[in-house]
Each structure stands twice: as C-alpha cells, then as structure tokens.
N, CA, C and O atoms as CSV, one atom per row, in Angstrom:
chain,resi,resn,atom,element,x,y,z
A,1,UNK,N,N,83.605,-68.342,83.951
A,1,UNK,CA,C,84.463,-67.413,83.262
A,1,UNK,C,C,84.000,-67.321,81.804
A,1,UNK,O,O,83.643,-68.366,81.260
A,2,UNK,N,N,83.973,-66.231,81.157
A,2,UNK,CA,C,83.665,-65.671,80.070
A,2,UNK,C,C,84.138,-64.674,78.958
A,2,UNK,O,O,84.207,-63.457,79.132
A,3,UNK,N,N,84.434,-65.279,77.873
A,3,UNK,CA,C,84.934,-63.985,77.210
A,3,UNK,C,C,84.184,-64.193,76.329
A,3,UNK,O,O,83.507,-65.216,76.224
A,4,UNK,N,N,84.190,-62.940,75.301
A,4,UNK,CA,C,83.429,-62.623,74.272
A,4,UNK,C,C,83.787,-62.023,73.461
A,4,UNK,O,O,84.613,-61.173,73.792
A,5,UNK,N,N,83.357,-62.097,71.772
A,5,UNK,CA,C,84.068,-60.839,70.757
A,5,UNK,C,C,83.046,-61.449,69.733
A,5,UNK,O,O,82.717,-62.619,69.535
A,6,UNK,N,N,82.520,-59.884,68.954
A,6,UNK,CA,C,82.214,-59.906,68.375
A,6,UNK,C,C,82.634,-59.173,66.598
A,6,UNK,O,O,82.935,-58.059,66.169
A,7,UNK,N,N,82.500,-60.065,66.218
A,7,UNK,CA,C,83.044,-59.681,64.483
A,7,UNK,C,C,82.406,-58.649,63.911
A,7,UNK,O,O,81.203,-58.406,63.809
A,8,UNK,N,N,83.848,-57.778,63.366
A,8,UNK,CA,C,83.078,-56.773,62.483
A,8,UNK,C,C,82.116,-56.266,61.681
A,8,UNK,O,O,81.921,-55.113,61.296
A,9,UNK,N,N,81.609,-57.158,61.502
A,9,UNK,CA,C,79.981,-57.407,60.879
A,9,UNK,C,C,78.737,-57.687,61.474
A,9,UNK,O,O,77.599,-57.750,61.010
A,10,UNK,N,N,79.340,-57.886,62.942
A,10,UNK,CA,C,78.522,-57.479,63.716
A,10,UNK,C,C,77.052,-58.718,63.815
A,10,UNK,O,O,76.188,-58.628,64.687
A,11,UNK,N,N,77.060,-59.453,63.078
A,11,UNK,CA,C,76.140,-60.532,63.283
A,11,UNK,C,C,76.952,-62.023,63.590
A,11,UNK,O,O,76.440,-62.959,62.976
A,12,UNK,N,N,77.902,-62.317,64.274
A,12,UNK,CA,C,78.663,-62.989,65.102
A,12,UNK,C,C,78.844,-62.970,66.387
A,12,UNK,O,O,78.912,-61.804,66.775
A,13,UNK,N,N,78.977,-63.900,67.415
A,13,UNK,CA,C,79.319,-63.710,68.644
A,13,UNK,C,C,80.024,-65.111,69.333
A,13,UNK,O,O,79.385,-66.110,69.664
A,14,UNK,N,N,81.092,-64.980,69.428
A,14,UNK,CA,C,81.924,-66.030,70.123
A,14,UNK,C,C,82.271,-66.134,71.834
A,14,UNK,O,O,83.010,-65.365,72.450
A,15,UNK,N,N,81.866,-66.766,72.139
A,15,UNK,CA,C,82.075,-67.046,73.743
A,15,UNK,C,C,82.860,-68.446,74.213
A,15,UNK,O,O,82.745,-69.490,73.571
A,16,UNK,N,N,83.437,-68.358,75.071
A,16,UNK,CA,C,84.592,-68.874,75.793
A,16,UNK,C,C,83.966,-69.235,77.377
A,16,UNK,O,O,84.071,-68.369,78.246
A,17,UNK,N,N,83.257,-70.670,77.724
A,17,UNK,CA,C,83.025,-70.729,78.855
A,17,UNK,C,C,83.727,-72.044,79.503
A,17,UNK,O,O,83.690,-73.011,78.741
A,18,UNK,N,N,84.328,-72.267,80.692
A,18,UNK,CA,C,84.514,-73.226,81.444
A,18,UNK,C,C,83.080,-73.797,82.274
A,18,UNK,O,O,82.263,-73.041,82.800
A,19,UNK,N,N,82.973,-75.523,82.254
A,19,UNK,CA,C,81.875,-75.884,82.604
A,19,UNK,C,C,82.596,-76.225,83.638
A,19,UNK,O,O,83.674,-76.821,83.650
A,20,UNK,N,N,81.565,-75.576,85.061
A,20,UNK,CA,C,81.894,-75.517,86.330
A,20,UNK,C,C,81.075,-77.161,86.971
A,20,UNK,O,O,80.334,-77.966,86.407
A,21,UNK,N,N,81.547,-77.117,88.116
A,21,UNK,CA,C,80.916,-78.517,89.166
A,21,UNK,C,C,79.113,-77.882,88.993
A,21,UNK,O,O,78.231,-78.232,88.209
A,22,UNK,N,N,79.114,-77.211,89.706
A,22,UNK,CA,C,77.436,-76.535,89.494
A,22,UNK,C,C,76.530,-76.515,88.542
A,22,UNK,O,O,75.393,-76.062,88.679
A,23,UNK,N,N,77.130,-77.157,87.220
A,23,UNK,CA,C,76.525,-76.387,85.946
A,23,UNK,C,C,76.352,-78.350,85.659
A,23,UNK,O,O,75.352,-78.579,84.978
A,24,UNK,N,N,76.904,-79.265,85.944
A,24,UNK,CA,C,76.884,-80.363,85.941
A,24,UNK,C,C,75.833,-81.409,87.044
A,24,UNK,O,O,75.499,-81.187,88.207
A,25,UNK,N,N,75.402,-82.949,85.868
A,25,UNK,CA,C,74.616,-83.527,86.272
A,25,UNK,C,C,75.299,-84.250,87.260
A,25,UNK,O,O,76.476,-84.188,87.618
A,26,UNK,N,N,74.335,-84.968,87.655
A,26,UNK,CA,C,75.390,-86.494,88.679
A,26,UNK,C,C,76.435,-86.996,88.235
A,26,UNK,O,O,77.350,-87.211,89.030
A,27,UNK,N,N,76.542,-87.223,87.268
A,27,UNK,CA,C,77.803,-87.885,86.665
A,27,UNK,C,C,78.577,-87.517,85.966
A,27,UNK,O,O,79.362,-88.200,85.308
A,28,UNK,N,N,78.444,-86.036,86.010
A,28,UNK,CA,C,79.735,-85.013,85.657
A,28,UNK,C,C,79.759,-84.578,84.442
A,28,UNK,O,O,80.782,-84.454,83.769
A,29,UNK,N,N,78.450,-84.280,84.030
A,29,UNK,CA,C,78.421,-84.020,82.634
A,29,UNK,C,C,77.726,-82.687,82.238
A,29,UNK,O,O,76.549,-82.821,82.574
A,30,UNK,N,N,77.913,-81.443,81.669
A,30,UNK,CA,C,77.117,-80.233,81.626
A,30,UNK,C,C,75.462,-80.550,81.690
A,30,UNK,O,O,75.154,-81.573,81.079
A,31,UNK,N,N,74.313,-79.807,82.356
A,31,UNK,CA,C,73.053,-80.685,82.248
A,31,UNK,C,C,72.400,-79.366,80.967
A,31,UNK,O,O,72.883,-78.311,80.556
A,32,UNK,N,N,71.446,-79.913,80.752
A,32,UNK,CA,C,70.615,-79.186,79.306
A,32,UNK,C,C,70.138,-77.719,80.125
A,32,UNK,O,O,70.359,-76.700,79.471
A,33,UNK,N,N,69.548,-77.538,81.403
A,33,UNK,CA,C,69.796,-75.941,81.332
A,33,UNK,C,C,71.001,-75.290,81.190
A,33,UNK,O,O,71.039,-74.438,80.302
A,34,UNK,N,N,72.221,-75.521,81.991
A,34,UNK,CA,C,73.210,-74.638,82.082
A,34,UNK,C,C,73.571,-74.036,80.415
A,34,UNK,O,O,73.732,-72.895,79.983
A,35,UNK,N,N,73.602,-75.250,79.829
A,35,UNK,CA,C,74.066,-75.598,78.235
A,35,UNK,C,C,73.088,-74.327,77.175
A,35,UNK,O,O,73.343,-73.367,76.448
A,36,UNK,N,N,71.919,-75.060,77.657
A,36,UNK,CA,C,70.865,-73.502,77.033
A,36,UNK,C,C,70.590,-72.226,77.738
A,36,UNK,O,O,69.779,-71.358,77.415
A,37,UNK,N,N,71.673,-72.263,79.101
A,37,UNK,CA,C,71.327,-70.509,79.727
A,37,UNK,C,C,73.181,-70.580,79.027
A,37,UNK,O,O,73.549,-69.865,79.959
A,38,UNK,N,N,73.791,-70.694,78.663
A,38,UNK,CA,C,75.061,-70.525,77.763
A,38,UNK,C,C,75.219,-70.004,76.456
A,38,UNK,O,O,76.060,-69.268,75.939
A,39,UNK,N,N,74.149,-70.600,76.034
A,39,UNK,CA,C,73.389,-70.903,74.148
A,39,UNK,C,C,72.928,-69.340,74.343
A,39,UNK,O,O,73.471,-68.440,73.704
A,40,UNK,N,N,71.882,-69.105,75.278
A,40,UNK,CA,C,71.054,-68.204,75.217
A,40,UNK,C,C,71.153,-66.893,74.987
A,40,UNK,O,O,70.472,-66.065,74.381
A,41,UNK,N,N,72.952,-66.870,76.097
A,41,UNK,CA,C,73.434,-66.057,76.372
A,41,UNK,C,C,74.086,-65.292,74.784
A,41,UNK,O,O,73.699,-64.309,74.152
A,42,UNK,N,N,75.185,-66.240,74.556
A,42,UNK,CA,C,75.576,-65.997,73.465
A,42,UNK,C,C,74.698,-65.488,71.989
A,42,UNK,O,O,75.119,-64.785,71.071
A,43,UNK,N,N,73.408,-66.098,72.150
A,43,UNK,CA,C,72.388,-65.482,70.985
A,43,UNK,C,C,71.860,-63.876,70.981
A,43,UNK,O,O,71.629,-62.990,70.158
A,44,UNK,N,N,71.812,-64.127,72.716
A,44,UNK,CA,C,71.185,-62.502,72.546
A,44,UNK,C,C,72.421,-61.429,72.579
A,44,UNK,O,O,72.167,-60.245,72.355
A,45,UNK,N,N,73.601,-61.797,72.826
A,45,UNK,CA,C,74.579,-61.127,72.665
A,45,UNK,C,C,74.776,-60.674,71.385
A,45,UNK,O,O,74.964,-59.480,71.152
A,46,UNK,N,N,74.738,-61.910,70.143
A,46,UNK,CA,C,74.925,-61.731,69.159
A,46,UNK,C,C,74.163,-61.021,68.118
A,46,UNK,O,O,74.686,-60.555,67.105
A,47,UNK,N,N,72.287,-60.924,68.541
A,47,UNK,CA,C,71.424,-60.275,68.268
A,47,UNK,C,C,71.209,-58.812,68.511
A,47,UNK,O,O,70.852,-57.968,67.690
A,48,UNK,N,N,71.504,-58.648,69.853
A,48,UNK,CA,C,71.968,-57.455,70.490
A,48,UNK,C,C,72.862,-56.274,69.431
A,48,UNK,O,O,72.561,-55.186,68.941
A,49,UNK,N,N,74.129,-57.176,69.396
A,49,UNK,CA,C,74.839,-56.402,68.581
A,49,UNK,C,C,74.832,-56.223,66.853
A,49,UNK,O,O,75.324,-55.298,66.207
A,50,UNK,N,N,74.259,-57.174,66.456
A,50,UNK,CA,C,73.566,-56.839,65.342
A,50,UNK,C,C,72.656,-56.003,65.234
A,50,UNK,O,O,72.926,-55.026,64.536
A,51,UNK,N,N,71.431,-56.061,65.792
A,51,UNK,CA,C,70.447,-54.859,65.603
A,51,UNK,C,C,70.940,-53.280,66.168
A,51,UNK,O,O,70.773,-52.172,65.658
A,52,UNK,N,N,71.559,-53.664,67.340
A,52,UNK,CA,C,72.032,-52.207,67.662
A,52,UNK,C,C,71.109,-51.937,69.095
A,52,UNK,O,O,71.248,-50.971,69.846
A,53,UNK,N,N,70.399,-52.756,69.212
A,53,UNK,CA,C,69.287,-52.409,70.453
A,53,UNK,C,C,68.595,-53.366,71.454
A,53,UNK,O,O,68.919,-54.388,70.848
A,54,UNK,N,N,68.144,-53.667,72.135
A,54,UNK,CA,C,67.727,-54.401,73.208
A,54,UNK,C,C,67.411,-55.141,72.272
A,54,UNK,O,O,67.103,-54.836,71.120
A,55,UNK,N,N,67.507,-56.477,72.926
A,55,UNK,CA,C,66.226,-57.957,72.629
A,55,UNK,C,C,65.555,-58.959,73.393
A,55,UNK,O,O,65.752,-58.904,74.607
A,56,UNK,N,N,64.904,-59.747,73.019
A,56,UNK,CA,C,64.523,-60.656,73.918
A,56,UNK,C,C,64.401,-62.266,73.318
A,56,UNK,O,O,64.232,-62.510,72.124
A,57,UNK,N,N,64.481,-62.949,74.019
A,57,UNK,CA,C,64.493,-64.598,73.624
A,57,UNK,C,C,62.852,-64.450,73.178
A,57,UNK,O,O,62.038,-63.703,73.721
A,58,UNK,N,N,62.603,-65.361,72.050
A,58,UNK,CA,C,61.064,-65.314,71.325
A,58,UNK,C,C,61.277,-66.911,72.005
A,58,UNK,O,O,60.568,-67.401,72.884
A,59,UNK,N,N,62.315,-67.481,71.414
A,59,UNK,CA,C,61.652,-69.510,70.857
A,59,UNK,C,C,63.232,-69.724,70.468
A,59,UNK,O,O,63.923,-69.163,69.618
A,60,UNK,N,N,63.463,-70.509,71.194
A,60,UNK,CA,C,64.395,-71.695,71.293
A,60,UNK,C,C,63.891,-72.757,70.762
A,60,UNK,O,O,62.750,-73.004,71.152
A,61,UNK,N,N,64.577,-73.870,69.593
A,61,UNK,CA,C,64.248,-74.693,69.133
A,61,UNK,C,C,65.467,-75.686,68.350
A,61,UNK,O,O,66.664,-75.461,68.527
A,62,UNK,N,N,65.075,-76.558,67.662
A,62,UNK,CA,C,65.579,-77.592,67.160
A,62,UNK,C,C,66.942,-77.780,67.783
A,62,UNK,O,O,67.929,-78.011,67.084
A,63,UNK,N,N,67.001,-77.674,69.214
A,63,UNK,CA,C,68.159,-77.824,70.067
A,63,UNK,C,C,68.670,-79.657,70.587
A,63,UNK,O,O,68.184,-80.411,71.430
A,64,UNK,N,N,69.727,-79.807,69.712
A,64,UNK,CA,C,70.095,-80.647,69.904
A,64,UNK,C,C,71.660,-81.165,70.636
A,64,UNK,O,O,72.703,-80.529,70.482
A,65,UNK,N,N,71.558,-82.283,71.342
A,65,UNK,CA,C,72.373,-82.586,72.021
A,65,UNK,C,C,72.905,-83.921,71.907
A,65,UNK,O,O,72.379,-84.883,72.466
A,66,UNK,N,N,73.876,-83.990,71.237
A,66,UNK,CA,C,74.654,-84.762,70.162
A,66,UNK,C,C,75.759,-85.451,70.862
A,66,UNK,O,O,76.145,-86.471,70.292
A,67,UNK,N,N,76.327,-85.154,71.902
A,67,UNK,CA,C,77.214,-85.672,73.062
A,67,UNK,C,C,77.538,-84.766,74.103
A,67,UNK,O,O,77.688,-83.553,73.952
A,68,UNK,N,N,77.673,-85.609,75.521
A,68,UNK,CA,C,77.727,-84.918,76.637
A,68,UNK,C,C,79.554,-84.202,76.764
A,68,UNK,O,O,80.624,-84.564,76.273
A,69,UNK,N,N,79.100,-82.935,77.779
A,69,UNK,CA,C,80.327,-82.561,77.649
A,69,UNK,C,C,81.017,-82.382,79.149
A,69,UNK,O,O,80.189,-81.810,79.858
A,70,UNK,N,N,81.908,-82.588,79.691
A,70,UNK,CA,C,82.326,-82.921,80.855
A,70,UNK,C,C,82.380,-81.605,81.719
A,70,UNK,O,O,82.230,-80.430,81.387
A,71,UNK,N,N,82.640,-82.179,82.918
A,71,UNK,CA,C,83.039,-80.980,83.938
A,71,UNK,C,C,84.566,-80.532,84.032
A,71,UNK,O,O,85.380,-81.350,84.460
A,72,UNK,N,N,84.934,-79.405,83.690
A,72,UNK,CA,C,86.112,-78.946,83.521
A,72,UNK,C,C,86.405,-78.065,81.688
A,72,UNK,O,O,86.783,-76.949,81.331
A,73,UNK,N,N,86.081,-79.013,81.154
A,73,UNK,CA,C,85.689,-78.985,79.729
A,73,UNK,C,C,85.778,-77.045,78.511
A,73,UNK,O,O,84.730,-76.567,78.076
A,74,UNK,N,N,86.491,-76.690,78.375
A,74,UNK,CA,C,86.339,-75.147,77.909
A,74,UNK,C,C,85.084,-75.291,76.754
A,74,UNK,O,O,85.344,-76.121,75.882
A,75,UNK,N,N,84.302,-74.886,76.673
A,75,UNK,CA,C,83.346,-74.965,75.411
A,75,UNK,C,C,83.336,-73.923,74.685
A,75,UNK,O,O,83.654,-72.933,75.344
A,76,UNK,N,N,83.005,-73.601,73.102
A,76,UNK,CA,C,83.569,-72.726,72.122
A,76,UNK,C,C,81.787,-72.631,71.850
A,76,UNK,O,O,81.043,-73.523,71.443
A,77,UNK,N,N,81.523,-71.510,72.160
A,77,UNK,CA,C,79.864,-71.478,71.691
A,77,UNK,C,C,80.137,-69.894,70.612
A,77,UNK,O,O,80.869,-68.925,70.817
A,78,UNK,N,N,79.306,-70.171,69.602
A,78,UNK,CA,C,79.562,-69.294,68.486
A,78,UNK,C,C,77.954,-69.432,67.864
A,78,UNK,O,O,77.433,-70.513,67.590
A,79,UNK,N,N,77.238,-67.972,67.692
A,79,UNK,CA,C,75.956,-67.634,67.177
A,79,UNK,C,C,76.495,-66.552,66.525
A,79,UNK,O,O,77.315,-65.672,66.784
A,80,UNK,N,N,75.482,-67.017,65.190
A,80,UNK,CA,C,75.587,-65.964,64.254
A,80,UNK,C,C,73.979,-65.673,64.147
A,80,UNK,O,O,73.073,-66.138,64.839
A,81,UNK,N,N,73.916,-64.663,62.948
A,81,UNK,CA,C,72.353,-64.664,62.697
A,81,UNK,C,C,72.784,-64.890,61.158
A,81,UNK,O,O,73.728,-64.533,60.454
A,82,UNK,N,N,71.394,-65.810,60.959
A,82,UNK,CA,C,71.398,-66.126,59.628
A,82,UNK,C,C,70.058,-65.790,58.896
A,82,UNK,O,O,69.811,-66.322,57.814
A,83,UNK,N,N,69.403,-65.124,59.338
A,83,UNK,CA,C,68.207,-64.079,59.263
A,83,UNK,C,C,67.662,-63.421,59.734
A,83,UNK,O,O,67.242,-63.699,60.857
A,84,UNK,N,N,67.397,-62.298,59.189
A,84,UNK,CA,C,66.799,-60.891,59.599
A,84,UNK,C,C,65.413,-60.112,59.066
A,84,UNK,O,O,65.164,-59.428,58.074
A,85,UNK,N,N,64.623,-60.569,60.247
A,85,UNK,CA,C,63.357,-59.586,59.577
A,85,UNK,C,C,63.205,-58.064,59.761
A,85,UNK,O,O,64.145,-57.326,59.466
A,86,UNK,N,N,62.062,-57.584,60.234
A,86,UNK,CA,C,61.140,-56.174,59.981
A,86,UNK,C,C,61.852,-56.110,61.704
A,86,UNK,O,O,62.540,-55.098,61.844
A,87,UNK,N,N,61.790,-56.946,62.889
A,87,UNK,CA,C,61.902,-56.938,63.959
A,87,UNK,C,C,62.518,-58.189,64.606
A,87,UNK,O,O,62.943,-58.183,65.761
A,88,UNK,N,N,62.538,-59.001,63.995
A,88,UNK,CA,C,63.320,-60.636,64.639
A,88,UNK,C,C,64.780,-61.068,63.691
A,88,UNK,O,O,65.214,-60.645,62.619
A,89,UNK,N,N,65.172,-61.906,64.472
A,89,UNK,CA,C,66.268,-62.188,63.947
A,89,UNK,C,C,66.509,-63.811,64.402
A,89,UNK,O,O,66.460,-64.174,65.577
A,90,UNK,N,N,66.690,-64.422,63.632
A,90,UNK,CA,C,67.005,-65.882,64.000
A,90,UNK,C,C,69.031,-66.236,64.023
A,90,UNK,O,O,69.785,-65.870,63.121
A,91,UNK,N,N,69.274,-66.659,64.723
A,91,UNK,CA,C,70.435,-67.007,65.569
A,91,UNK,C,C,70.971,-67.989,65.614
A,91,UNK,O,O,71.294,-68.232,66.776
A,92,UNK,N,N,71.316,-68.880,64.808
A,92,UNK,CA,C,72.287,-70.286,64.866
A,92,UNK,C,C,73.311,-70.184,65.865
A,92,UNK,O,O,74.080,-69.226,65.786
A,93,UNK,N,N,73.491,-71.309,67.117
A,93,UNK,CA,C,74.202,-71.219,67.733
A,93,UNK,C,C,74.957,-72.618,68.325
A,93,UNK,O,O,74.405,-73.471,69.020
A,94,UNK,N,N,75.913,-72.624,68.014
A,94,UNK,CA,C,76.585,-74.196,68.329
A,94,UNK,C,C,77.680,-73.978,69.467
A,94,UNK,O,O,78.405,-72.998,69.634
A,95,UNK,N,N,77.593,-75.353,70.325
A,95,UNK,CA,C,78.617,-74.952,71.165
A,95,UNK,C,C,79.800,-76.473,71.474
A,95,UNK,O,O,79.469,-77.597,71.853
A,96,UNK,N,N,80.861,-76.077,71.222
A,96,UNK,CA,C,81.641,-77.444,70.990
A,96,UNK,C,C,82.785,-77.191,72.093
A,96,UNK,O,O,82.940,-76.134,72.703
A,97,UNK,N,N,83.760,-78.663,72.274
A,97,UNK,CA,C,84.573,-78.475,73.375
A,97,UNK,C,C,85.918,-78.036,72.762
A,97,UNK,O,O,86.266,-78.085,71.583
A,98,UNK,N,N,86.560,-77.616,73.798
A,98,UNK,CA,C,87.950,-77.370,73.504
A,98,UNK,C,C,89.059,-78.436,72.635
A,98,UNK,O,O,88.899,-79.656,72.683
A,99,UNK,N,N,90.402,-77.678,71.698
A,99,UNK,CA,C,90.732,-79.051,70.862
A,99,UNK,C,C,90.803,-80.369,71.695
A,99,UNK,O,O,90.397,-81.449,71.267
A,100,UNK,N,N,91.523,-80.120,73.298
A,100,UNK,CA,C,91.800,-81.561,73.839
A,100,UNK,C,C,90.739,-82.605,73.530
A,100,UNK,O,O,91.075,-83.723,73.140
A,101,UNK,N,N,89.357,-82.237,73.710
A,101,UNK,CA,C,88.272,-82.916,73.764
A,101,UNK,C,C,87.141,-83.315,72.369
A,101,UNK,O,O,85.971,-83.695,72.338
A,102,UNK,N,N,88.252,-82.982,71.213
A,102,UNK,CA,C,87.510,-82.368,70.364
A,102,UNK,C,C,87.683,-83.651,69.034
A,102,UNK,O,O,88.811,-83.853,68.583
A,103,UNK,N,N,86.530,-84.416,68.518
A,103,UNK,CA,C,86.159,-85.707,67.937
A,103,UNK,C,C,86.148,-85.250,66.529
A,103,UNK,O,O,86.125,-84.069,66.184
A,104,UNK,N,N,86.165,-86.270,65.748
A,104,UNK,CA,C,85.700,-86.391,64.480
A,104,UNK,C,C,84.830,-84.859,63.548
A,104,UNK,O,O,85.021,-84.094,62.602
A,105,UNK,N,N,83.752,-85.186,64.718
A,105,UNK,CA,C,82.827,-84.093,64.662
A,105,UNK,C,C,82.393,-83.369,65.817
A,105,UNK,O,O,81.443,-83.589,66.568
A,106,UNK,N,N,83.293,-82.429,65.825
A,106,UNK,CA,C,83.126,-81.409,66.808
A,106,UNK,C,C,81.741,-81.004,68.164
A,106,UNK,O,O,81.661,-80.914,69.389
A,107,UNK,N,N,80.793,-80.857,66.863
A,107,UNK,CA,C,79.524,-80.011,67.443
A,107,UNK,C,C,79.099,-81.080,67.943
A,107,UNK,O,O,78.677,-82.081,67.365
A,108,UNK,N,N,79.257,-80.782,69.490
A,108,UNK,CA,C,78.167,-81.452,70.455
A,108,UNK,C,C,76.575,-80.751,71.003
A,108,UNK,O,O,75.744,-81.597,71.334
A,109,UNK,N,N,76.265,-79.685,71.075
A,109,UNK,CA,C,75.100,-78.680,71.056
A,109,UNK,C,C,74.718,-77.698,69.847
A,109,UNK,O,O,75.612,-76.966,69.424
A,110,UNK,N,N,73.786,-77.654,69.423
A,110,UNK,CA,C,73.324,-76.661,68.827
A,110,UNK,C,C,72.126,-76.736,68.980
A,110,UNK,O,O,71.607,-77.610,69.674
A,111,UNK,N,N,71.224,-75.480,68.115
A,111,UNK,CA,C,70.275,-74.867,68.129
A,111,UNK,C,C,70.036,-73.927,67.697
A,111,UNK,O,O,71.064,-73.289,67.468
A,112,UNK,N,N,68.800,-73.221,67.315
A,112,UNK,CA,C,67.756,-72.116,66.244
A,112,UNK,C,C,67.504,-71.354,67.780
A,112,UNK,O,O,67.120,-71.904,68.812
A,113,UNK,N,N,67.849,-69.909,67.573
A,113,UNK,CA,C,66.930,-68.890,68.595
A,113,UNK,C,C,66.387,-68.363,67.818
A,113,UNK,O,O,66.582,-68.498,66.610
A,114,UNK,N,N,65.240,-67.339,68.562
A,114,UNK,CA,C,64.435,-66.539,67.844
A,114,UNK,C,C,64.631,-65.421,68.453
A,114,UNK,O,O,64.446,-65.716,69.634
A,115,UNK,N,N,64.924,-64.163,68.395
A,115,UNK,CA,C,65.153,-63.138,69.157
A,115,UNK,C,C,64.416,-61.793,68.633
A,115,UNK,O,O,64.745,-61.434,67.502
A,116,UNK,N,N,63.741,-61.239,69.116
A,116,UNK,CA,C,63.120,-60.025,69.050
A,116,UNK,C,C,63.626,-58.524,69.729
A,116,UNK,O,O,63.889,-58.328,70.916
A,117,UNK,N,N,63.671,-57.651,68.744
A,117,UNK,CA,C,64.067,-56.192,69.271
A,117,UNK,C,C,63.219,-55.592,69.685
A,117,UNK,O,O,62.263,-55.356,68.947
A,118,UNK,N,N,63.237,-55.088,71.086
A,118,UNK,CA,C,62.638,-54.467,71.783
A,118,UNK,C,C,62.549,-53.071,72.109
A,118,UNK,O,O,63.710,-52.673,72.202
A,119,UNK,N,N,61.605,-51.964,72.368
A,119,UNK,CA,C,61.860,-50.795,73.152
A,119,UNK,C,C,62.580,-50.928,74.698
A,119,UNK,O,O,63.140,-51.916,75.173
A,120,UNK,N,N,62.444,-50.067,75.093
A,120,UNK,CA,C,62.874,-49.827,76.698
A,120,UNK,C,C,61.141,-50.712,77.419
A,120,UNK,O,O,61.015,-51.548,78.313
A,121,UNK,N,N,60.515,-50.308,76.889
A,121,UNK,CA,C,59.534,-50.965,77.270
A,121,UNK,C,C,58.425,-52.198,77.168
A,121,UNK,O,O,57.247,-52.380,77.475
A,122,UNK,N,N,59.960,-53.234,76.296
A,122,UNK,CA,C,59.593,-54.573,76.040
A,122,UNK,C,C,58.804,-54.674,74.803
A,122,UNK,O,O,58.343,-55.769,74.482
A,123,UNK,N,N,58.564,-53.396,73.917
A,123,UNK,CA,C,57.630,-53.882,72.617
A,123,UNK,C,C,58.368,-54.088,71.370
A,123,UNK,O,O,59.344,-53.374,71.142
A,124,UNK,N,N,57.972,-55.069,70.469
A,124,UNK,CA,C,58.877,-55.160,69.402
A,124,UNK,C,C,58.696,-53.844,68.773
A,124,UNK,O,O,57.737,-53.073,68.826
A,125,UNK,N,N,60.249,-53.722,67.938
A,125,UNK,CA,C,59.989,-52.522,66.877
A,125,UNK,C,C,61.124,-52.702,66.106
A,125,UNK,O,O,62.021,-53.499,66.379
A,126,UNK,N,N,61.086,-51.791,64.916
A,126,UNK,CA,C,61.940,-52.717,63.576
A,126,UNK,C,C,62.828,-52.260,64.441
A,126,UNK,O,O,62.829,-51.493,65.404
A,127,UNK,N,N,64.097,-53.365,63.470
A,127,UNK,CA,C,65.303,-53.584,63.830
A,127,UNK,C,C,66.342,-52.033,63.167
A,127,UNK,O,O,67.203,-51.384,63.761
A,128,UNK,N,N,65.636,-51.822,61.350
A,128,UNK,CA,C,65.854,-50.741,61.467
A,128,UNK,C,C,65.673,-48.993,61.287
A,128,UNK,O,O,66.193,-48.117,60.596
A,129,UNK,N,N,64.628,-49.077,62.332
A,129,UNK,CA,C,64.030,-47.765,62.704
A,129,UNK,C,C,65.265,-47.645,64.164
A,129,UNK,O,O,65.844,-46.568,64.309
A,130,UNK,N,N,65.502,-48.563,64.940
A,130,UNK,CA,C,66.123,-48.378,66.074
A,130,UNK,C,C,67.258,-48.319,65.742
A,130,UNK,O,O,67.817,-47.539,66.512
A,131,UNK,N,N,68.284,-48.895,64.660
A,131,UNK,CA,C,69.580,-48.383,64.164
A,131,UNK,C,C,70.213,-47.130,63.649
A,131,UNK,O,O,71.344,-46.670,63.494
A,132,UNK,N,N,68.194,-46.578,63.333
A,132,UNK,CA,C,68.350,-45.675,62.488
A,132,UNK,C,C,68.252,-43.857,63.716
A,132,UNK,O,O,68.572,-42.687,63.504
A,133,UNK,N,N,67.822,-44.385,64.562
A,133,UNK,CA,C,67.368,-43.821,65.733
A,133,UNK,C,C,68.331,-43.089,65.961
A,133,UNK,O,O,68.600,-41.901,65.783
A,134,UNK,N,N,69.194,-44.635,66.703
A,134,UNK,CA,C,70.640,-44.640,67.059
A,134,UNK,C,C,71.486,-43.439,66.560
A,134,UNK,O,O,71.987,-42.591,67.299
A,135,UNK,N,N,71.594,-43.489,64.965
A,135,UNK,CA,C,72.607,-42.668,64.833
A,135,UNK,C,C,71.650,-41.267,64.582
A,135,UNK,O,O,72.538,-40.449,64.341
A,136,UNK,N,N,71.073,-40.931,64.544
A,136,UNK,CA,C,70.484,-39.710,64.746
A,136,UNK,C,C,70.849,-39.289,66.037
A,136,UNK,O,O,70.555,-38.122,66.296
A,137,UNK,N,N,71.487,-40.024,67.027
A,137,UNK,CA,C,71.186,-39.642,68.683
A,137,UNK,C,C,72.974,-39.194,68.051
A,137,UNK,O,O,73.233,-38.018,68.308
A,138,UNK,N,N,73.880,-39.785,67.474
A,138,UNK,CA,C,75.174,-39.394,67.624
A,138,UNK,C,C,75.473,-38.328,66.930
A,138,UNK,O,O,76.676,-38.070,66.945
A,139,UNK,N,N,74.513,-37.290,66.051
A,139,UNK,CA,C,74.414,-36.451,64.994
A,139,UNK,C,C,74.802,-35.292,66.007
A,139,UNK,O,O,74.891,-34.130,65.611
C-alpha cells in the first residue's frame, strides 16, 4: 500500500509504505532490495515531478542502513532534490518507521540518487528545455 504527495514546490515527495511478509528477510526484517526498490521509487517520483518530465535512475549511492526495520512496520520515506543540473538532479532520500517504532534517532535508511531527464526515447535532455516545452504545449 502506497500513498504519495507531493509539495508545492514540487522538489519533495513523501510516501507511505507498509512492509509486507514478501518484502522481508528470514527473520522478519525489510531486506536491502525491497528497501531500495521503495527509496527508488520515491526518488524518481520526486524527480519526475520536479523536472516536469520522464527520468531515469543514473547511481544510487552512499546508501546506508542504520537499523533494521520489521515486518508490519509503516515506513515514512521522503526525497527531496537538493540539486539541479543542465539534465540531472540528485535526490536525498530517507526512509524511517512509523512514531510506534520510532528511536532517539529516527532515520534508519537513507541515501544519494542520481536521476536523469529523459526524452520519450531514453536520451538525456535539459531539465529546462522540457519544462519549457511543456508549457508551450498548454499555450
């Protein structure tokens, strides 16, 4: 289950997921893919709607995993972008548990995406020539 909203500024994206039996290791704990197809999700969402136009995952990195998070567990994953080039955009994205579960210090996952704006046909192109596109199409 999933919800999502993104802030008026449009370089935010908050997601709302329950960690299912499936998405968990042997011993009942979210495992590092589900956690980064979650992360992932939420980045390109958040990239997405910032640029205004398709993207794609470049590079996932300095992803760290700071404590395990259980099965059942609601997790609060929130990416922003905290830079913007000619065509990429980098994506801070942390994902922490619900208050019941929720320590000292919150953030149990995070991580740096790298996300690139794409044509229809997978090639980068600025971020804003395609915004700029955009509203020419609503003229």
């Amino acid at each position: 289950m999933t919800r999502s909203a993104i802030t008026s500024a449009s370089s935010e994206a908050h997601l709302l997921e329950v960690v299912l039996a499936d998405q968990a290791d042997c011993i009942g704990m979210l495992n590092g893919a589900s956690a980064l197809y979650m992360m992932g999700k939420a980045a390109l969402r958040c990239a997405a709607e910032h640029s205004g136009c398709s993207v794609k995952l470049a590079k996932a990195d300095s992803i760290e995993f700071v404590r395990p998070i259980r099965i059942g567990s609601t997790v609060d994953i929130r990416a922003r972008v905290v830079f913007q080039g000619l065509s990429t955009m980098t994506v801070i994205v942390e994902m922490t548990p619900d208050a019941s579960d929720e320590q000292e210090d919150p953030s149990n996952i995070y991580g740096r995406f790298l996300m690139v704006a794409v044509d229809t046909n997978g090639i980068p192109i600025s971020i804003a020539s395609s915004t700029t596109h955009d509203q020419q199409k609503n003229l």
